[in-house]
Each structure stands twice: as C-alpha cells, then as structure tokens.
C-alpha positions in Angstrom: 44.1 21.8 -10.4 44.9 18.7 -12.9 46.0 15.8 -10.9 47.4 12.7 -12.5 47.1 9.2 -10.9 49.8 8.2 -8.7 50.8 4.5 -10.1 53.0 6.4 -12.5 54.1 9.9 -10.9 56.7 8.1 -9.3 58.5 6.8 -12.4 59.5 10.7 -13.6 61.3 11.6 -10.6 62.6 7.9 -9.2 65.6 9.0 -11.6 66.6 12.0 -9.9 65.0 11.5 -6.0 66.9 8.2 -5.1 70.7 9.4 -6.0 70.4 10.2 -2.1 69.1 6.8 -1.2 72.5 5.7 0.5 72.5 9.3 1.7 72.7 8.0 5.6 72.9 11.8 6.3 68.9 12.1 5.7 67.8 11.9 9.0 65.3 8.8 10.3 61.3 9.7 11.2 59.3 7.9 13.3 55.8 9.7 13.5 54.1 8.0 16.3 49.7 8.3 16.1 47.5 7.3 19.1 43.8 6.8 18.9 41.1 8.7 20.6 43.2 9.7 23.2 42.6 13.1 25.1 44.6 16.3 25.4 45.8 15.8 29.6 45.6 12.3 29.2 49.9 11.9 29.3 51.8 13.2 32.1 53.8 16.0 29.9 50.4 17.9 29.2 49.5 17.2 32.9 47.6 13.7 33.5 48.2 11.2 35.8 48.8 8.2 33.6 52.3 7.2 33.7 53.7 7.9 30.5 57.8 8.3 31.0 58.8 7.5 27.8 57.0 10.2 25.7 57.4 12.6 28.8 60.9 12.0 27.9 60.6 13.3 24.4 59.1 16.2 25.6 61.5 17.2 28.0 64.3 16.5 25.0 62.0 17.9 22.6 59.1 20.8 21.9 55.7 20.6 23.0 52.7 22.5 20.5 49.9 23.7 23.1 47.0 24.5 20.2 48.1 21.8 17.4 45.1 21.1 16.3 43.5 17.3 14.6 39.8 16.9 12.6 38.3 15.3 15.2 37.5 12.0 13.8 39.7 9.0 13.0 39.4 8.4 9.1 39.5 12.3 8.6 42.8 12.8 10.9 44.4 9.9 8.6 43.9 11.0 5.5 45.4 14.5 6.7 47.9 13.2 7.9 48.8 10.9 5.3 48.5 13.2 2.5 49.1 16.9 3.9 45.3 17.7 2.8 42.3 18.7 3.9 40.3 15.6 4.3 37.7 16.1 1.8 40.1 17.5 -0.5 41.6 13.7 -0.8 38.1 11.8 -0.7 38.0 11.0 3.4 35.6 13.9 4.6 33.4 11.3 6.5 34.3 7.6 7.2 35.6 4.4 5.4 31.7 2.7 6.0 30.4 3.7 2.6 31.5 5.1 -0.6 29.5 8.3 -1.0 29.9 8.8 -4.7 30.5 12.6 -3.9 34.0 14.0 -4.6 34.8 14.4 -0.6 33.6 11.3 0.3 34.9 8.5 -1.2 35.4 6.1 2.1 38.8 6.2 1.0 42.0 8.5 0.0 42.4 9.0 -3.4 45.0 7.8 -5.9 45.2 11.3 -7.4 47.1 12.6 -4.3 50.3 10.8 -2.9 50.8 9.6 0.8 53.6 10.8 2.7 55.3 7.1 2.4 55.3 7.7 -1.3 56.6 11.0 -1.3 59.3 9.8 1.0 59.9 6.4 -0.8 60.7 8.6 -4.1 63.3 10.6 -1.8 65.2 7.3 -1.1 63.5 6.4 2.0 62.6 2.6 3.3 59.3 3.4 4.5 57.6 1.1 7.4 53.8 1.2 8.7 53.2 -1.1 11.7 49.0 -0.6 13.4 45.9 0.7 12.3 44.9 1.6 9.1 41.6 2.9 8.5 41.8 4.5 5.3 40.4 1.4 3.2 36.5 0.9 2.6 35.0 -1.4 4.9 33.8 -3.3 1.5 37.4 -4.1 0.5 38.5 -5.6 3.2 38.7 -9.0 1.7 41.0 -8.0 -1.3 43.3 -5.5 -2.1 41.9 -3.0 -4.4 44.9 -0.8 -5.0 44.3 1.1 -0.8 46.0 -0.8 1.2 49.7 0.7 3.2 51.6 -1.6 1.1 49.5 -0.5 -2.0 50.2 2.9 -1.1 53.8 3.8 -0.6 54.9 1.9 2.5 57.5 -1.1 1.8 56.3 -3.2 5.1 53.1 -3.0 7.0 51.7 -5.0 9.7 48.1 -4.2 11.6 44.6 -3.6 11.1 42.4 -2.2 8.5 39.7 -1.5 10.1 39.2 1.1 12.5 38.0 -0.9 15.5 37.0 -3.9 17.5 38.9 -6.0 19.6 42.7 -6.1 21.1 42.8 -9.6 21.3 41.0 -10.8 17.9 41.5 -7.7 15.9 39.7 -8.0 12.4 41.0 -7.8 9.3 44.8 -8.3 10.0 47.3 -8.0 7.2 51.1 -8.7 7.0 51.7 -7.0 3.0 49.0 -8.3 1.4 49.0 -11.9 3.6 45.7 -11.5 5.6 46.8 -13.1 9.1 43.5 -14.8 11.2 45.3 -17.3 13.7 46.7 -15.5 16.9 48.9 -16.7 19.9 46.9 -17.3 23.3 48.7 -14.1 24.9 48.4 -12.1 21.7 47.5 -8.2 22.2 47.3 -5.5 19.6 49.2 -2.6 20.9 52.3 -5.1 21.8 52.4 -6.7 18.6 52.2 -2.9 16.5 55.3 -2.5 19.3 56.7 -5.5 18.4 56.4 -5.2 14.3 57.7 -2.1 14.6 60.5 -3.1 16.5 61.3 -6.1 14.1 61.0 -3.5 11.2 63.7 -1.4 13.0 65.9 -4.3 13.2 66.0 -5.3 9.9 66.4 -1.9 8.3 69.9 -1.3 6.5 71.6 1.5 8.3 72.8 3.1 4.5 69.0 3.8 4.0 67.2 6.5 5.6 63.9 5.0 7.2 60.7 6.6 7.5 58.4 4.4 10.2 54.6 4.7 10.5 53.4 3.8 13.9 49.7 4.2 14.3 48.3 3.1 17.7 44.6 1.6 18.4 44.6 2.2 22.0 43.1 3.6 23.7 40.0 3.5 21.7 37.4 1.6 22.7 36.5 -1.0 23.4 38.6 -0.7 27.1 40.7 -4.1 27.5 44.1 -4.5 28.8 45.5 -7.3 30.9 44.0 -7.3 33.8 47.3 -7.1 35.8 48.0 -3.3 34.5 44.4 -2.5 35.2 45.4 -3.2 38.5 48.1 -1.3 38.8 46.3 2.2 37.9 43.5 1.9 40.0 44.1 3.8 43.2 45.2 6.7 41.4 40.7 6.9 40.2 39.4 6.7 43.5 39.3 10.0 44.3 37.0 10.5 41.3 36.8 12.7 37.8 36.0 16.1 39.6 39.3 15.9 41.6 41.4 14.6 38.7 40.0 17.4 36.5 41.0 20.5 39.0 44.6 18.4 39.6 45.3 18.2 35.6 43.7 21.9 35.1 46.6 23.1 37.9 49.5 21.3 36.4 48.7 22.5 33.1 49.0 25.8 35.1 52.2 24.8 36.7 53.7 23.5 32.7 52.6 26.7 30.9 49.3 25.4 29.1 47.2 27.6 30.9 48.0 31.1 31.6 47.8 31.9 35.5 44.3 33.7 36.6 42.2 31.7 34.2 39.6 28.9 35.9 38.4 25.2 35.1 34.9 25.7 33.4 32.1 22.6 34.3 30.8 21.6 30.9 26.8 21.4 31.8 25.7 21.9 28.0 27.4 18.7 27.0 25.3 17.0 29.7 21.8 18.7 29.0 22.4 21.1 31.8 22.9 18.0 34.2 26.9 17.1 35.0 27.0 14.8 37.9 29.3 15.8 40.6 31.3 12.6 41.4 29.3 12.2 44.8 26.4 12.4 43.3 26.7 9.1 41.5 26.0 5.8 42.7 28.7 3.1 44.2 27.9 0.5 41.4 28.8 3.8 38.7 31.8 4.8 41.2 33.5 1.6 40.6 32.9 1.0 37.2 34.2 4.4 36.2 37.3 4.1 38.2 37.7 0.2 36.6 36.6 1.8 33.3 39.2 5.0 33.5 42.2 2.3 35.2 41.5 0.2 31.8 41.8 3.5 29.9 44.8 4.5 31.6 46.6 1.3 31.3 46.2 1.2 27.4 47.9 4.3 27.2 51.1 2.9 29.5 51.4 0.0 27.7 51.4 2.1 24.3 53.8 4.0 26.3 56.1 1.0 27.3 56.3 0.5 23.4 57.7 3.7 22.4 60.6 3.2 24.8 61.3 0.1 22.9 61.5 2.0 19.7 63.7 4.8 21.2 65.9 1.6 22.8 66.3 -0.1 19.2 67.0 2.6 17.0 69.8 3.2 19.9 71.3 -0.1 20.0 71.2 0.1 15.4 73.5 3.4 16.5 70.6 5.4 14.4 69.5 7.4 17.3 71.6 10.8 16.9 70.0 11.1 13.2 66.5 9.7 14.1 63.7 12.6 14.3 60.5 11.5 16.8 56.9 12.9 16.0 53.8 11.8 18.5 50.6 12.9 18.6 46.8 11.8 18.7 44.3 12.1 16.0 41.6 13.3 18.0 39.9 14.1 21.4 38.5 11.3 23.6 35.2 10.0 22.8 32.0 10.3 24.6 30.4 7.1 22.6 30.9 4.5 26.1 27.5 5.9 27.1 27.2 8.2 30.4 30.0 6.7 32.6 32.3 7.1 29.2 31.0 10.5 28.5 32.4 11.2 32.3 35.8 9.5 31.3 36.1 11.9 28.3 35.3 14.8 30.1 38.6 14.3 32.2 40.4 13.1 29.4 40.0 16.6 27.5 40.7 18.8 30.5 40.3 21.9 29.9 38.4 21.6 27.0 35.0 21.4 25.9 33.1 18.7 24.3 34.5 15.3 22.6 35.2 13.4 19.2 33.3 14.4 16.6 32.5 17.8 16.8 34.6 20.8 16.4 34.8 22.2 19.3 38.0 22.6 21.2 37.6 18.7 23.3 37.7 17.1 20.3 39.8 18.8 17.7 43.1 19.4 20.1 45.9 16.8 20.7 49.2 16.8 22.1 52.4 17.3 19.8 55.5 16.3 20.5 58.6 16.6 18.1 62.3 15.6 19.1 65.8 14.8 17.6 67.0 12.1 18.9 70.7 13.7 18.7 70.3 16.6 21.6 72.3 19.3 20.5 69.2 20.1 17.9 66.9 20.5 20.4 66.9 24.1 20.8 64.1 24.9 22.6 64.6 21.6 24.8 61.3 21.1 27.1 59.3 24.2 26.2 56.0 24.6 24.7 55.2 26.2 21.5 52.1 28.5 21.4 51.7 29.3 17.8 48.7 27.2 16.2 49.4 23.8 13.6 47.4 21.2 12.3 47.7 17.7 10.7 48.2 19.1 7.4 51.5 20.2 8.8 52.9 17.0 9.3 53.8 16.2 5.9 55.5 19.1 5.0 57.4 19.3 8.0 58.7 15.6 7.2 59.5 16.8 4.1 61.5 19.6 5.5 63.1 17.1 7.8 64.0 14.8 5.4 64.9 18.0 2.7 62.5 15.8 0.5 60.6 16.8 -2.8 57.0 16.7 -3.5 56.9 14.6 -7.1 57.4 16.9 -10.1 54.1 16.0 -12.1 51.7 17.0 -8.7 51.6 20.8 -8.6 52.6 21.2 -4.5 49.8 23.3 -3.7 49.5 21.6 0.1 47.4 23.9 2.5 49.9 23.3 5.7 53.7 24.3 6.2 56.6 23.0 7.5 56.6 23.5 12.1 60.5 23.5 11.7 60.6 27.4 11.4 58.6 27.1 14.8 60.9 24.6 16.4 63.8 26.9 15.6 62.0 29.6 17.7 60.8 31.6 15.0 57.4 32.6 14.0 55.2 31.1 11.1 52.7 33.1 8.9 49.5 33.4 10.5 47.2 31.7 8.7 43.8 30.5 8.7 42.8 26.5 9.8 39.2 25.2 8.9 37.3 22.1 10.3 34.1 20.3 9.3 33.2 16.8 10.6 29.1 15.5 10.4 28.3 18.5 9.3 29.9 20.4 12.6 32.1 23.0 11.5 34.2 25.5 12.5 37.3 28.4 11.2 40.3 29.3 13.7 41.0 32.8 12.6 43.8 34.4 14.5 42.1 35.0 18.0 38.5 34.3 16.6 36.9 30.6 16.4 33.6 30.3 14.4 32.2 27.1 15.3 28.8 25.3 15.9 27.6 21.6 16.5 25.7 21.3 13.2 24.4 22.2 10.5 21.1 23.2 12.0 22.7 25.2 15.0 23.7 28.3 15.2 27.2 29.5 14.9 29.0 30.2 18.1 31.8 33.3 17.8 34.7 32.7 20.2 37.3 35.1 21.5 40.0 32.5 22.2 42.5 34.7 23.3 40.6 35.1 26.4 38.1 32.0 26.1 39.8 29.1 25.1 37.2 27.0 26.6 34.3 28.5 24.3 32.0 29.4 27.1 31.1 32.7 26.0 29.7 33.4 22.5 29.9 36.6 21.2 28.3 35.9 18.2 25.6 38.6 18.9 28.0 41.5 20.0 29.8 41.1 16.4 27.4 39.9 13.7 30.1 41.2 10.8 32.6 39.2 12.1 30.6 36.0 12.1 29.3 37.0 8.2 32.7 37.2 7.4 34.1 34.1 8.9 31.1 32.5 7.6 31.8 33.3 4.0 35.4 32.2 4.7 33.8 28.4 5.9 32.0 28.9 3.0 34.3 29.7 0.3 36.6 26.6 2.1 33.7 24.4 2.1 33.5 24.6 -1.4 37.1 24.3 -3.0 37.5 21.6 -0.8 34.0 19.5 -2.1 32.6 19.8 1.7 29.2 20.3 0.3 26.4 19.4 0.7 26.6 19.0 4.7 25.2 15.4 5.5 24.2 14.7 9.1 22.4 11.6 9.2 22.8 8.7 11.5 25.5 6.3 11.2 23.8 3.0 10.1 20.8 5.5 8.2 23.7 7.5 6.1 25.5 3.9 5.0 22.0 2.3 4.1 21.2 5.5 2.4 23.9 6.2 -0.2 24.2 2.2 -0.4 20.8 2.0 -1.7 21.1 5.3 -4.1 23.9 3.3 -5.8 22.8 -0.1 -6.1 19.6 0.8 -7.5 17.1 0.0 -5.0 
C-alpha cells in the first residue's frame, strides 16, 4: 500500500472537508481513555468502586461485554489513535527504544493519520487533555514532529510519558510549552479534569469539537489524597476472595455472565499457589485493603471528573448533540509485586491473567457509548454481545461525525464503524488478532488461539462455553489450531509483527540501542 506523509495530505482535501466546519449539526465526541484499569473494576460491569457518573452513561447508553484492547498501553494508543493494528503504524512494542524494524518504531508513524487529524480536516476543533505515550522516551526534551499538538490536536495539556508520579508528573506540556513548576495541591487526574473542562469552555459552539481525554489513573504508582483513600476502605476488609464471588454474581445479575456458569481460581497465574485471603498475613491483609482503597479511589476521582465534563458541555447547551465514548486500554496489571498481582486478580473478575499477555484479563475492557440527547439511545442500558476492538473506534467516530478519511490515504482500516451495533443490528463477523511481547493470540468466531509466548504452546479455546480459557482443547482439534495458526501467521506478517522479540525490558532497550549506535 503507498502511503504518503501526513504534513501535506491535509492540504488536498482542507478545500472540500471544512465547508461543514460551522456545520453545528456535526455532533460533539468526547472519547474518554482510562489506564490500566480492570474489566469489574466500575459499578456498571459489577465492582464496588463508586463510579455514578459513567454508570450513568451506561444506563443512558450501550454497554459492549467482549470489546476487546491490545493489552499494553503504547499499543492500545496507537490503535486507538489511528484505527490500525499497532504494528501496522510503528507502536507494536513501547515508546523506550526505537527498534529500527518497521513495527516498532517507539512511535506512531507520520505515514498514517491520527483520528484528530482526520477529524480536524472534517471541520472539527479537536482537544487532547492527559497522557500521551506515543512519543519516544528520547524526545521528550523537544518536539520532533510526535507530539498531540504535532499531530492533529489544536490544544493539549498532560504528560508524555507513560508513567510516574500524580503529583510531579514528568514531562508536562501545554502545546509545545513544557510546564515543570506545580501548585502545592496539584494532582494529575484533577488537572486532565480541569484542562479539559477549560477546553470545553472556551470552544465556540458553531464548531463541532472532538475532545481527547486520556486518563493516568489508576496506573501505578497508587497515590490519591489520603482523605478518599479513607473513604473506600471498609468496603476491602472483607478481602479479594469475597469481592471476586460478589462481582462474578452481579455480572450474573447485569447479563455479563450467562446463568449456570461458575467463578474459576486462577492457580497457573500464581505457580499453582493462589493464596486464599485467610491464608495471608495481617501485615499483607492491611496493606492490600490500603493498596486496593488507593486503587479504588483513583478511579472515583477519575469518575468525579467525567461528571464535570457531562455538567459543562450541559451548561455550553451542547449536550443534546454531544456523543460520549469510555473505555480502558487494557486489563489491570500484576507488576505491584504479589499483593498487586492479588489486586489485579479482582480487578479482572472473571477473567484470566493481567496486562501484557493476551489472554482474556488483559486484553478486555469495558465500553461504553452514549448520546448525550436521549431519544438516540435506542438500546438505553443494555449490553451488546457482538465482539469490537480499538481499531473500531476511529471509524465509528467517523461514522458519528459522517467524516471522511483524507482522499490521498487509500482507507483500507482493519475495524468498522459499532454504530450498526448500537442500532441493534448485527456486524460482519470478522476475525480480531493480538500480539504483545511476543504473546499472541486470534479471536475467531467462538475459537481463541492464544499462548503466553513465543516459546509456549498454543492454547485452543472454545469461548462460547469457556470464556475464562481454562480448558484447552488444542489436542482434541489439531487442524483447527494449524489453521488458526496460519491465520496469526499470515497477520503477523502484513502487519511487520515479525520477528517475535521477548527480551527483558531494560535488556531489549540496551540491546537495539547498542545495535544502532555502533557499539
């Protein structure tokens, strides 16, 4: 496919795309991302943190029960972002090094344009407030042509990088102003709330406005004023095994789970060894409940923010043509050691393992999409079953927003528009593919294909009637697993996959660091 760089595909259509820039009919988008957040985490897909504000959307809106991420932060972006497989647009592993290879650039290529620069050439103000992560760590000094501002979006406020602290957060930019001084009571998530807000209010009604509003929490590290932490601890106390069996049964209760099937123990993910909650010790009891409290109370105060949103675009009368998306890009993370491990095990009830790998723990996130005008709700409050992915996003914006991909790109994007779905109809089946560290996996209809890495076997999965993958049936149909295989396979390699690379973090950056600087 020829692509041609992006700095001047806009100029062609500009022209003929903004005639409908005063169009105030174009409905609004706010697509809302959090970070590292589990599947039952929020009380609409059946967790006890108190999250009223997207609970609302969901009742207003639709839910997706199998929408589906890349399990990794960088990777989930650039999907996202682009409406591409991640490797297809240079992010197949993580913004720490420049690889050199085709799918691993540390970065998303200029070839392939961002969903704010498909939607600024449609006539829309386009605002980004929070984290980034789609800039090599190496430029984070400079602009070299990556940043949100560099690519599409007219405002931007929030972090490059993709993690450290809430209260010192590292490297901050406003534009292209890199901000280091911060108030005494400065905290990331309020002030993505807060630039987002102040973006709201000073957008011109007469403009359609796509906003960007990509959460840190509640990735690690666990910090939140000390005073909310407070407030969600009694709900821990009774400990992870009790939580897990009370999420698994309102999932039950909401449709997530048909009736008859039960809540699996992962051992494997704990060597055969999953503590029972009595079985730890009173010191690990009460750092787990403080730890998962912490947790919980990132995600309310992320929650707290979106009900600003939802109140501002109210009081600019915008509401009734306003469009909300919110989602996660990925499972929660076992990398807080053993106690975290624990957390994440409740956090992506009913599923197995975590960020990172493929399996069903950490490639599933909630979906939520609502108008904010009720009357095109039509399937107000119930869930949709049929699979979707990231790359979905940007065409169903696009459908939304009845925008055009830019003339001079051939619109060969692998995902589809959900709104079909959301209007109760049925989408073509189609097949989804996943590869993350070199753990991999195809969604095939009913059949998953999936295994942990590259040196591990492949595990077949009936998910029709194991969506937990607890029973591989790899060996009962060894055709079916060639033939997925060769699917992966044939994926892999359109999509510049290959070669798989597993090594360590700080080993694979010192590696293709010192291949290209000649040591």
């Amino acid at each position: 496919m020829q692509r041609l760089i992006y700095s001047s595909l806009l100029l062609g259509v500009a022209g003929v795309s903004c005639i409908n820039a005063q169009n105030n009919a174009s409905p609004n988008i706010i697509l809302i991302l959090c970070d590292d957040m589990g599947f039952s985490d929020i009380g609409c897909y059946g967790g006890e943190i108190h999250t009223p504000n997207i609970d609302g959307l969901a009742e207003k809106g639709i839910r997706f029960s199998q929408f589906k991420n890349t399990g990794r932060s960088c990777p989930s972006r650039a999907s996202l972002l682009t409406g591409h497989y991640q490797h297809d647009v240079g992010m197949g592993w993580m913004t720490a090094v420049d690889e050199h290879r085709p799918g691993y650039r540390g970065e998303i290529t200029k070839e392939i344009p961002t969903i704010a620069e498909v939607m600024k050439a449609n006539g829309y103000s386009t605002y980004m407030s929070g984290k980034w992560h789609l800039t090599l760590d190496d430029a984070f000094d400079a602009p070299n042509g990556s940043y949100p501002v560099q690519r599409g979006f007219d405002k931007y406020y929030g972090c490059l990088s993709g993690g450290g602290s809430y209260y010192t957060p590292t490297p901050v930019y406003h534009n292209l102003t890199r901000i280091t001084g911060f108030p005494d009571d400065y905290y990331y998530t309020t002030a993505i709330t807060d630039s987002a807000v102040s973006f709201i209010r000073q957008h011109p009604v007469d403009k359609p406005m796509f906003m960007y509003v990509a959460h840190y929490a509640p990735h690690l590290p666990l910090q939140a004023p000390a005073g909310r932490v407070e407030k969600c601890k009694e709900r821990y106390k009774v400990g992870y095994d009790v939580l897990r069996k009370q999420r698994f049964e309102r999932l039950k209760e909401m449709g997530f789970v048909p009736e008859g099937m039960e809540l699996p123990v992962y051992q494997r993910e704990f060597e055969g060894k999953r503590p029972a909650w009595v079985a730890l010790t009173q010191q690990q009891q009460e750092r787990w409940i403080t730890d998962m409290a912490t947790y919980a109370a990132m995600v309310e105060i992320v929650d707290d923010g979106i009900g600003q949103l939802v109140e501002t675009v109210e009081q600019k009368g915008m509401l009734d043509n306003t469009v909300f998306i919110f989602l996660s890009d990925n499972g929660a993370t076992n990398e807080g050691g053993y106690l975290g491990q624990l957390m994440a095990d409740l956090s992506n009830t009913p599923y197995r393992s975590y960020k990172q790998w493929c399996f069903q723990g950490g490639t599933s996130t909630p979906f939520i999409l609502t108008y904010g005008n009720p009357e095109k709700n039509k399937h107000k409050g119930k869930i949709c079953r049929q699979p979707a992915h990231l790359i979905d996003v940007l065409p169903t914006c696009m459908n939304i927003a009845s925008a055009h991909y830019p003339r001079q790109i051939k619109e060969n994007l692998p995902g589809m528009s959900l709104l079909p779905v959301i209007n109760g109809k049925k989408i073509k089946s189609r097949e989804l593919f996943f590869e993350h560290q070199a753990s991999c996996a195809i969604i095939s209809d009913h059949w998953k294909l999936v295994r942990a890495g590259r040196n591990d076997a492949w595990e077949l999965i009936d998910l029709s009637t194991d969506p937990f993958e607890t029973k591989d049936l790899s060996a009962q149909h060894p055709a079916l697993v060639r033939k997925l295989q060769d699917r992966w396979n044939k994926w892999a390699e359109q999509n510049h996959v290959f070669p798989l690379e597993d090594k360590k973090w700080k080993e694979r950056i010192k590696y293709y660091n010192d291949l290209y600087s000649g040591k």
